[in-house]
MARLOVEX-79763 format. One record per residue (C-alpha): x, y negated, z. Coordinates in steps of 0.001 Angstrom, whole numbers, plus 524288, in hexadecimal, padded with zeros to 5 digits. Example, Ala and Ser with C-alpha at 12.3 -4.5 7.8 and 13.67 -1.06 7.14 Angstrom:
<atom c1="8300C" c2="81194" c3="81E78"/>
<atom c1="83566" c2="80424" c3="81BE4"/>
END
This chain:
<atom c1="80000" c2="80000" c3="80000"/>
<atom c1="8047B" c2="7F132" c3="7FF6E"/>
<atom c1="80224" c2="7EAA7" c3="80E10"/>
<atom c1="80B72" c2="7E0A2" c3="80D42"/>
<atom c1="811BE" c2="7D7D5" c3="80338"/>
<atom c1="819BD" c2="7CD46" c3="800A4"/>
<atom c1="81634" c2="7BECC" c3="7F6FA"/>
<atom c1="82074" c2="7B484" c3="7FC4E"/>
<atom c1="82136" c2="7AE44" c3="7EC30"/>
<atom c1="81C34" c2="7A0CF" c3="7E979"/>
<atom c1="80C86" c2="7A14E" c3="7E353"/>
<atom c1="812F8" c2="79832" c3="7D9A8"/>
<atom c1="81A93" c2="7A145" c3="7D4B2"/>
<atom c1="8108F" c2="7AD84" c3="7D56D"/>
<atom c1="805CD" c2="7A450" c3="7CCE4"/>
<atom c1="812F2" c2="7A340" c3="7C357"/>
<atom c1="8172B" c2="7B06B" c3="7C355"/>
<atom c1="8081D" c2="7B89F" c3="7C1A3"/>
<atom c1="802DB" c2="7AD79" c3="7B7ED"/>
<atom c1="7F6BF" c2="7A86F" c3="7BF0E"/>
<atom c1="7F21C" c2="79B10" c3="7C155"/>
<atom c1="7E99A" c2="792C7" c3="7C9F7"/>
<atom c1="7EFFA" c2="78D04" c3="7D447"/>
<atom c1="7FA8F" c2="79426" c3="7DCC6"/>
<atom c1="7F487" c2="79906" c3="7E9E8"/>
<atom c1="7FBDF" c2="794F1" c3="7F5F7"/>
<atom c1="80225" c2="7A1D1" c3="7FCFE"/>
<atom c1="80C25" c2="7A200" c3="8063F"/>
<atom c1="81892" c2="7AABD" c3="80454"/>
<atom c1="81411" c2="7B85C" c3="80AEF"/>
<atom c1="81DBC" c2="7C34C" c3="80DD4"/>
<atom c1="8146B" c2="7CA5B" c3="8159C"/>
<atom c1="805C5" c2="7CB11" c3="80ED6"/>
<atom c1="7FD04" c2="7D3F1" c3="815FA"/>
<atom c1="7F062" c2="7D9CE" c3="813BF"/>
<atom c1="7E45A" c2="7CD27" c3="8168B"/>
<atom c1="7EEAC" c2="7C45D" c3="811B4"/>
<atom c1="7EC4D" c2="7BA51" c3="806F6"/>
<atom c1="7F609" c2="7BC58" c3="7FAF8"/>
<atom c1="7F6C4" c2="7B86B" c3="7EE59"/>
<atom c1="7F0AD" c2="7C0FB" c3="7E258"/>
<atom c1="7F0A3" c2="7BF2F" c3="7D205"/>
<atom c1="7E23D" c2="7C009" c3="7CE11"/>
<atom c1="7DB34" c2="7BDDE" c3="7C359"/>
<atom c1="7D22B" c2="7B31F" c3="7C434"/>
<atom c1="7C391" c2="7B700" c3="7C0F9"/>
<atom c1="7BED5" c2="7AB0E" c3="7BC7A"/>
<atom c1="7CA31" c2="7A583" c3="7B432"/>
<atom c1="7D2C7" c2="7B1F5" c3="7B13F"/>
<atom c1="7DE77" c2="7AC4D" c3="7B485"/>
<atom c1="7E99F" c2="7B1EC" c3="7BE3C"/>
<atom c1="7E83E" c2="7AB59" c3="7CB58"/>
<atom c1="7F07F" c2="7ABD0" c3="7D807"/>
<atom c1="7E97E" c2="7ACFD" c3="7E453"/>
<atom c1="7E7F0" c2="7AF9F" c3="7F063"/>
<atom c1="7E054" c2="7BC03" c3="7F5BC"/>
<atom c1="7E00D" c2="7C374" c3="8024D"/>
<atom c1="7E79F" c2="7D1B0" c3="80220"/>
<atom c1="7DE09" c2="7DA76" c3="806EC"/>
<atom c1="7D0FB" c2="7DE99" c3="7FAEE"/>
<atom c1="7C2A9" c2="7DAA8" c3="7FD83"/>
<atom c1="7BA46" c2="7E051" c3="7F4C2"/>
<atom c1="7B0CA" c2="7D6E7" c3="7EFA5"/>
<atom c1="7A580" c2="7DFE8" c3="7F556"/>
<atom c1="7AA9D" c2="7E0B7" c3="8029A"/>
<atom c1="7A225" c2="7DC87" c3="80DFD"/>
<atom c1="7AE09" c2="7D57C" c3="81469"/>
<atom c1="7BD78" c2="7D449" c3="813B0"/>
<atom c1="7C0BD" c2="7DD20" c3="81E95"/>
<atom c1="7C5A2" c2="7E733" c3="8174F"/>
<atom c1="7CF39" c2="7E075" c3="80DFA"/>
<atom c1="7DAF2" c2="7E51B" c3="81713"/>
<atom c1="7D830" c2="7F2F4" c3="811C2"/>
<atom c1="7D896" c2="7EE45" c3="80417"/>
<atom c1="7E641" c2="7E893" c3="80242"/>
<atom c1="7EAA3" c2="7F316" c3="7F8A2"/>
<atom c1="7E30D" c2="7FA8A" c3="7ECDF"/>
<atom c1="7E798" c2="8077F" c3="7E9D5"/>
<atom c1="7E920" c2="807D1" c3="7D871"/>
<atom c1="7E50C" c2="815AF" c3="7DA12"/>
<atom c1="7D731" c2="8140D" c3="7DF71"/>
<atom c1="7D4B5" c2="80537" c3="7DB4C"/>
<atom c1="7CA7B" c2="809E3" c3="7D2A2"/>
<atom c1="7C4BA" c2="81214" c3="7DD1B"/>
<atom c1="7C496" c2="808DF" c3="7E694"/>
<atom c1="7B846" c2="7FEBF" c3="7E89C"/>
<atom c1="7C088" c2="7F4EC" c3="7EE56"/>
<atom c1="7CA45" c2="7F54D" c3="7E38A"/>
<atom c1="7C355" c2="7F91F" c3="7D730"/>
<atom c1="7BB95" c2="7EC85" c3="7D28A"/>
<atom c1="7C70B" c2="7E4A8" c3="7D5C7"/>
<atom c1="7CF2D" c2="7EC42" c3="7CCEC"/>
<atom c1="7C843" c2="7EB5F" c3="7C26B"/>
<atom c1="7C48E" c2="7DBFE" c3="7C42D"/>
<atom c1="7CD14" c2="7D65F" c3="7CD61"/>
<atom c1="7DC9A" c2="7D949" c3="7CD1A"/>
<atom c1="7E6BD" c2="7D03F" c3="7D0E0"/>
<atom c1="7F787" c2="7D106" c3="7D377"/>
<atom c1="7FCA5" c2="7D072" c3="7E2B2"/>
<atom c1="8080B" c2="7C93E" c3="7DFD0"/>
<atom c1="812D5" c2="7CD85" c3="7EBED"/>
<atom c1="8213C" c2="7CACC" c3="7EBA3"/>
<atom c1="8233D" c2="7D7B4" c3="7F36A"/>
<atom c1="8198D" c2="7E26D" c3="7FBFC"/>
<atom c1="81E1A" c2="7EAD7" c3="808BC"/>
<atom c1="81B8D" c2="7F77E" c3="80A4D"/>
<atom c1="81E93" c2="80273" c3="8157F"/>
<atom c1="8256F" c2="80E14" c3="815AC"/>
<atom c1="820AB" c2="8164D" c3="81FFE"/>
<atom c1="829CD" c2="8215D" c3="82724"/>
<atom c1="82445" c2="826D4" c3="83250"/>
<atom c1="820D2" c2="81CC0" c3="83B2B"/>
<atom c1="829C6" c2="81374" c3="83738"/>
<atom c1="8255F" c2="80830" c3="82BBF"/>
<atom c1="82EA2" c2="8019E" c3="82235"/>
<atom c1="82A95" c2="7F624" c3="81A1B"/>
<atom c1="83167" c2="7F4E9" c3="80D5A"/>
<atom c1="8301E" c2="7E803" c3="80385"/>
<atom c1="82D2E" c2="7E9A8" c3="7F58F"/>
<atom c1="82DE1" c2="7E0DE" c3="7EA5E"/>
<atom c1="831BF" c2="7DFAA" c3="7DDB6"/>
<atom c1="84052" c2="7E270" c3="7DA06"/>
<atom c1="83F37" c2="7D53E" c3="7D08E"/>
<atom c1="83915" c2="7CB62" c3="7DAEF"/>
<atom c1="82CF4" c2="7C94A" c3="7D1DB"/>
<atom c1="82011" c2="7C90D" c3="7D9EF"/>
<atom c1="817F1" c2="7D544" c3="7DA21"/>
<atom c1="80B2F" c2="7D5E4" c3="7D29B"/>
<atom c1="803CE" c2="7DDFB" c3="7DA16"/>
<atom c1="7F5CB" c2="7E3E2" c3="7D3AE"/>
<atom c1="7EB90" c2="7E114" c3="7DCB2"/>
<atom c1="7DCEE" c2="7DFC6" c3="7DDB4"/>
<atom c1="7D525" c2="7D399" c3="7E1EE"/>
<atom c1="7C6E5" c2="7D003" c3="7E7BB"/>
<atom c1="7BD29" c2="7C442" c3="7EC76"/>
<atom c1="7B5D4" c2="7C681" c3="7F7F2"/>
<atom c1="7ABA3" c2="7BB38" c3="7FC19"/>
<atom c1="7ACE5" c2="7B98A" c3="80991"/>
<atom c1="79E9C" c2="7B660" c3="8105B"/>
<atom c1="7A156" c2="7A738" c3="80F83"/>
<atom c1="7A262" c2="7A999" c3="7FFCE"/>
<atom c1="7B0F3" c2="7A659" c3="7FE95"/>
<atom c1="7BAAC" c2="7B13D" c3="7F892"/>
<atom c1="7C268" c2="7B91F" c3="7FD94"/>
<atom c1="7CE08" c2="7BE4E" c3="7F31D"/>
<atom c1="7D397" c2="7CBDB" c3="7F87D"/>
<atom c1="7DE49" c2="7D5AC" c3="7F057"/>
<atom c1="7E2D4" c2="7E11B" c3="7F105"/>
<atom c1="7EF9A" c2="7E79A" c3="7EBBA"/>
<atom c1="7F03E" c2="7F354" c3="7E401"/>
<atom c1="7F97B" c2="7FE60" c3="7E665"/>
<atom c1="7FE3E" c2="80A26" c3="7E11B"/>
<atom c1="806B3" c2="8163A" c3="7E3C1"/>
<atom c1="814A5" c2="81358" c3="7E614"/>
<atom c1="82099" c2="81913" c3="7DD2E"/>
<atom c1="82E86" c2="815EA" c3="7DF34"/>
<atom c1="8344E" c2="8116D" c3="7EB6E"/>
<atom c1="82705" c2="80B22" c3="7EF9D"/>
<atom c1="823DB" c2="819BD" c3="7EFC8"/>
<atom c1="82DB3" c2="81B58" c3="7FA8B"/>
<atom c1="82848" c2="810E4" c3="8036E"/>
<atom c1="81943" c2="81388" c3="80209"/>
<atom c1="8104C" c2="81987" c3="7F89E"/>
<atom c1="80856" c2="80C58" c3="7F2FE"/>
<atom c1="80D64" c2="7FF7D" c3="7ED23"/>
<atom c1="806C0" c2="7F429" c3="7E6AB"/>
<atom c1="80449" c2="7F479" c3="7D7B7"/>
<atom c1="80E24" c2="7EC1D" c3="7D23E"/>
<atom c1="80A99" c2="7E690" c3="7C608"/>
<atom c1="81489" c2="7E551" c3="7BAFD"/>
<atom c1="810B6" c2="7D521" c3="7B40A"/>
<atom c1="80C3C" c2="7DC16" c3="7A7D4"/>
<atom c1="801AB" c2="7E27A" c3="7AEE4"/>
<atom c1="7FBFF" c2="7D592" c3="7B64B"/>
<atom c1="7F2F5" c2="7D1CD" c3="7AB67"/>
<atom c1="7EDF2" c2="7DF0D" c3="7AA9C"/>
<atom c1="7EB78" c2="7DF39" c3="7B85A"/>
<atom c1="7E632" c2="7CF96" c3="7BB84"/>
<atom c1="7DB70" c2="7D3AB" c3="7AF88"/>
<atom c1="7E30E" c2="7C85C" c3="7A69D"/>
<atom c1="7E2C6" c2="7D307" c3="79C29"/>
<atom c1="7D923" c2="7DD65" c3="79B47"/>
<atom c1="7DE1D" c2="7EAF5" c3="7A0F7"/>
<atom c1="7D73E" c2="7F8B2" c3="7A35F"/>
<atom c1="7D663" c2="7FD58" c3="7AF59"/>
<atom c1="7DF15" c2="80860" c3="7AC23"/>
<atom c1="7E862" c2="7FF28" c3="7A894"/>
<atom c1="7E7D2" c2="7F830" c3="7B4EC"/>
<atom c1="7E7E5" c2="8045F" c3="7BBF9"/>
<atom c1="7F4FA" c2="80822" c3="7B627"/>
<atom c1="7FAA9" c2="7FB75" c3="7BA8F"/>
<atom c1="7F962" c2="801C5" c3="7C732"/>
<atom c1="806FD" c2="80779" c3="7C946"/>
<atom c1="8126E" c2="805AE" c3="7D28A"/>
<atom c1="81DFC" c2="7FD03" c3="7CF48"/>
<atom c1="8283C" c2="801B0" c3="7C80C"/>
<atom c1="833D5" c2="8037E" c3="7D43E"/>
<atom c1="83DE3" c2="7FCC7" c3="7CCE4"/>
<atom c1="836D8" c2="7F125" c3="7CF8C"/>
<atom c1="835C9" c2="7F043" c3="7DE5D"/>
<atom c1="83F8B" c2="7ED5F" c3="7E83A"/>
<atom c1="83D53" c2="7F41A" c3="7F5F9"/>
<atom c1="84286" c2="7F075" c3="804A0"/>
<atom c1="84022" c2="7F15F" c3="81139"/>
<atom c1="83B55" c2="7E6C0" c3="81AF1"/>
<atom c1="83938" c2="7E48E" c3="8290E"/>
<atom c1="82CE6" c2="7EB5F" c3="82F09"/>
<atom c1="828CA" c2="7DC71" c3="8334C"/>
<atom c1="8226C" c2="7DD69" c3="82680"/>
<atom c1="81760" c2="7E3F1" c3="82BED"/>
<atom c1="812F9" c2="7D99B" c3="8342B"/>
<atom c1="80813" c2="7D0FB" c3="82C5E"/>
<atom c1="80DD0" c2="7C531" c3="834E5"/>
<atom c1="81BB8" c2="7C65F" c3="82F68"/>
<atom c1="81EE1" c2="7BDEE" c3="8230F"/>
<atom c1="82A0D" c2="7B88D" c3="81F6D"/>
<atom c1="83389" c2="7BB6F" c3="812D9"/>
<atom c1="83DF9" c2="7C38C" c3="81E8C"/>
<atom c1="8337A" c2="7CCB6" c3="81CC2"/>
<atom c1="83B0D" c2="7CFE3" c3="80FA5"/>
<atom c1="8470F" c2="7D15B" c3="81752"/>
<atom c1="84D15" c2="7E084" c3="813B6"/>
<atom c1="84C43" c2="7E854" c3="81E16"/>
<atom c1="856F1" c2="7F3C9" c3="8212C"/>
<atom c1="84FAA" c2="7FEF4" c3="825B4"/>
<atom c1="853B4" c2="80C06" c3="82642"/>
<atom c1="84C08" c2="811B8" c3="81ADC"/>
<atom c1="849F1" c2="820E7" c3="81929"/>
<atom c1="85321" c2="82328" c3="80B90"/>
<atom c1="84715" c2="824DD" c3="80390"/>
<atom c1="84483" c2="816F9" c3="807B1"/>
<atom c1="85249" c2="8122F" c3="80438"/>
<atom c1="85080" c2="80D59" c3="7F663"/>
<atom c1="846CA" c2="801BF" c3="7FD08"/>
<atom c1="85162" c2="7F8CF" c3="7FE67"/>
<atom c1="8509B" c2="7F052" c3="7F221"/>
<atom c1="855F6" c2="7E2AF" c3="7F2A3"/>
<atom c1="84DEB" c2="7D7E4" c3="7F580"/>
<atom c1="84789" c2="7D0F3" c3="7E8B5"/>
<atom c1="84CA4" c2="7C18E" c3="7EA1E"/>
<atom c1="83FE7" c2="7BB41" c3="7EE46"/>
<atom c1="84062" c2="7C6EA" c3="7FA80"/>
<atom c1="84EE8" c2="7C18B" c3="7FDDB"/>
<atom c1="84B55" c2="7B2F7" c3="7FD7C"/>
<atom c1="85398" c2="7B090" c3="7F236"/>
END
């Protein structure tokens, strides 16, 4: 699953770098985003079609549901029962968006014993995550925005570490998957694939991590564990914008 991630990069830049337009939504650097949070999200806009960047809560609520509550259940969406799923399946046909993230955590679990690893991409681009979005009108008639990110079986060296990761979505595939071109739902389904391992860079960080009330870029820091060997090859350097470069 994805818990926790990491978007400490400028909004200016992210409306630059995924094309949308509108104005740039204020967001404060995050190294720590947890579930109930607010983040920012790449969504199609229904009324004029064109890419937007803005600012939803991480945790789905179904447009049908009789009240929030149970959004903190809904953070992820499993690619191999999103069709299945009533929470999930409207939204992916009708309502997709990108989770942009400069990095995720993730646990490795031995025993008793919990190590969080960091994991972004090798190049220092941001992560286009595939994700699902929803309105919910709260009883005062306002909206409530909500997403949810999609995962999928792990390969590679995520493999080692846990079982799920996010979708990562190559750019080639964004227009497929905002609805800016047409695509069949097979095709969208076969989008949903991990990341090629070539592409990630892996390392372990402090177990502070796991505390919703800790954020700050030290959070980035490499940590020196003693890993198990299988574990060993999770010790990537840094991408720049992790150092501080």
């Amino acid at each position: 699953m994805c818990g926790r991630y990491i978007l400490q990069r400028d909004p200016a830049g992210l409306t630059t770098y995924f094309d949308t337009v509108a104005p740039t939504p204020n967001f404060a650097p995050s190294w720590n985003i947890a579930p109930t949070q607010e983040a920012l999200a790449v969504r199609r806009n229904p009324r004029t079609g064109a890419r937007h960047l803005d600012v939803l809560r991480w945790g789905l609520v179904p447009h049908w549901a009789k009240d929030p509550t149970g959004a903190a259940r809904l953070i992820n969406a499993r690619s191999e029962t999103i069709l299945e799923k009533p929470s999930f399946r409207e939204a992916f046909s009708k309502r997709r968006c990108l989770v942009p993230m400069d990095g995720f955590y993730e646990w490795h679990a031995e025993g008793k014993a919990r190590q969080p690893f960091a994991v972004a991409l090798r190049d220092g681009a941001p992560m286009a995550v595939a994700g699902l979005w929803e309105n919910w009108r709260r009883p005062d008639g306002t909206w409530m925005r909500t997403y949810s990110v999609i995962t999928t079986e792990s390969a590679g060296r995520q493999a080692l570490m846990h079982a799920r990761m996010p979708v990562i979505l190559p750019r080639e595939a964004w227009a497929r998957w905002l609805g800016d071109v047409p695509a069949r739902e097979a095709e969208l389904l076969d989008l949903m694939r991990p990341a090629e391992d070539s592409l990630l860079a892996f390392w372990p960080v402090e177990a502070r991590v796991g505390r919703v009330a800790e954020n700050d870029a030290a959070l980035l820091a490499p940590a020196m564990p003693e890993l198990p060997e299988a574990l060993q090859s999770l010790r990537d350097p840094l991408p720049e914008w992790a150092t501080g470069s």
